[in-house]
C-alpha positions as CSV (number, residue, x, y, z in Angstrom):
1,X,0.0,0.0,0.0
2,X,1.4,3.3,-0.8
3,X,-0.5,6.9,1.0
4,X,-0.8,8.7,-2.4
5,X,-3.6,11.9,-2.3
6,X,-4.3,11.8,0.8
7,X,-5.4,7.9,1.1
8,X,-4.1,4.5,1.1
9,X,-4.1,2.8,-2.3
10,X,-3.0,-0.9,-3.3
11,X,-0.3,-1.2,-5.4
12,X,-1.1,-3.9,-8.3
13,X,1.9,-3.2,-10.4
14,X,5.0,-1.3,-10.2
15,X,7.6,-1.1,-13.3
16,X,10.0,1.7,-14.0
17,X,10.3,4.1,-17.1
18,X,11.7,7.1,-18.5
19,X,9.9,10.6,-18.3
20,X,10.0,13.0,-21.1
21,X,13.0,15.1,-19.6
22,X,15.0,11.5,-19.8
23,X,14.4,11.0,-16.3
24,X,14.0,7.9,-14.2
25,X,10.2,7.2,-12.7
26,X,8.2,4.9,-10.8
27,X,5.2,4.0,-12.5
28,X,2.3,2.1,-10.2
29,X,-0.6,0.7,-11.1
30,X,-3.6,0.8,-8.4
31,X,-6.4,-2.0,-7.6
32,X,-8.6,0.7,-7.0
33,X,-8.2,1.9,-10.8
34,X,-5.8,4.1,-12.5
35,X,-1.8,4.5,-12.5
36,X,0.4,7.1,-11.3
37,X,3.9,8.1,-12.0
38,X,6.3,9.3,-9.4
39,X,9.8,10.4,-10.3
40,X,12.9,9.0,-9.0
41,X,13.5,11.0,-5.7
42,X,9.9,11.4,-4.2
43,X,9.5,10.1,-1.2
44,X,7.2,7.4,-0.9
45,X,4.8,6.1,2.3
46,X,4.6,2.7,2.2
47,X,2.4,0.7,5.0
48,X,0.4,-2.9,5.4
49,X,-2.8,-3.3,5.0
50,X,-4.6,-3.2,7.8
51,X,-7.4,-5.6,8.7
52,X,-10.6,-3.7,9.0
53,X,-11.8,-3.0,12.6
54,X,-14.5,-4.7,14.2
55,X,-17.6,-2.7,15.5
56,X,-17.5,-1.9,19.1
């Protein structure tokens, strides 16, 4: 899981690639839907998925 926009999203696929500049970047693939590309350098939150809490 990765905290991207203010949430926690799944990561289904990661793969690296080369941005228009010639740069290095991160590209992930969410379960939720979509893709987003990081470049290389940002700092990324990475966490386990937590079991989902049981009403009190």
């Amino acid at each position: 899981m990765i905290g991207y926009e203010g949430e926690w999203r799944t990561v289904k696929a990661a793969q690296t690639d080369r941005g228009p500049m010639g740069g290095v970047a991160v590209v992930v693939t969410w379960v939720e839907g979509g893709t987003a590309r990081f470049p290389a350098g940002d700092e990324l939150l990475l966490g386990e998925p937590q079991p989902p809490s049981l009403p009190a």
